[in-house]
C-alpha positions in Angstrom: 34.4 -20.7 3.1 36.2 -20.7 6.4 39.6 -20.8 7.1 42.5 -21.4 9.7 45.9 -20.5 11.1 48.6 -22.1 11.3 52.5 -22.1 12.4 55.2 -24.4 12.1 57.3 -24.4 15.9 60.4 -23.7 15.9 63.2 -26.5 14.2 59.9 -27.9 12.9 58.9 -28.7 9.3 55.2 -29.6 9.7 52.2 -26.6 9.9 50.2 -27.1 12.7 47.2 -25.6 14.1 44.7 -25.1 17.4 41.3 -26.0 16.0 39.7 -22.3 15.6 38.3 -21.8 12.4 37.4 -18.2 11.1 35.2 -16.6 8.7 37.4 -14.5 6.3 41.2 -14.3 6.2 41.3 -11.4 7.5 40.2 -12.4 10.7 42.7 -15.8 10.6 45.9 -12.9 9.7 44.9 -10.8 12.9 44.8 -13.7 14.9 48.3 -14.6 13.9 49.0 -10.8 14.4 48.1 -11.0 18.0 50.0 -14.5 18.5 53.5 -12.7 17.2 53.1 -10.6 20.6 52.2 -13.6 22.6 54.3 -16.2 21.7 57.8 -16.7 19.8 57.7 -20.5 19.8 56.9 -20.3 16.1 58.7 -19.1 13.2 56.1 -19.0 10.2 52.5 -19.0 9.6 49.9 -19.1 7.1 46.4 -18.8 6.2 44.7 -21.9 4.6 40.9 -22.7 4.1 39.3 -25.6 6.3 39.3 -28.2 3.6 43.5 -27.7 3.3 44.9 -31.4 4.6 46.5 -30.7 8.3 49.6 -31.5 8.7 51.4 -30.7 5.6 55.4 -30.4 5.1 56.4 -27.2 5.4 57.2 -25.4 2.1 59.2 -21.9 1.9 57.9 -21.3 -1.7 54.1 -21.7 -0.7 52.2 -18.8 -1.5 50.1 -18.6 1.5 53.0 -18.0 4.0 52.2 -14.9 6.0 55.0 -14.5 8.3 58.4 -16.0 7.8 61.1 -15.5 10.2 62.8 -18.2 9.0 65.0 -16.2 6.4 
């Protein structure tokens, strides 16, 4: 199973991501990690396998949120 990060943009409700696909979540979570420092266009993130549809609605009671700043 691979998976992917993804972050919603500020004022946005729809996840996007950059392509990169990674071998355990772990690695996806550390990724998002690093972005945090880099970039504050984005105000949550999540962790979703490959085969999740892109482009869903954003969703404050999905489980697989991993950084919320929108609260």
């Amino acid at each position: 199973m691979k998976y992917r990060a993804e972050v919603t943009g500020k004022g946005e409700d729809v996840w996007s991501a950059n392509g990169k696909e990674y071998n355990t979540e772990q690695e996806a979570k550390d990724w998002l990690d690093d972005l945090g420092f880099r970039w504050t266009g984005y105000d949550a993130s999540r962790v979703v396998t490959v085969d999740t549809p892109r482009q869903e609605a954003f969703d404050a009671t999905d489980s697989r949120i991993y950084q919320n700043w929108r609260r």
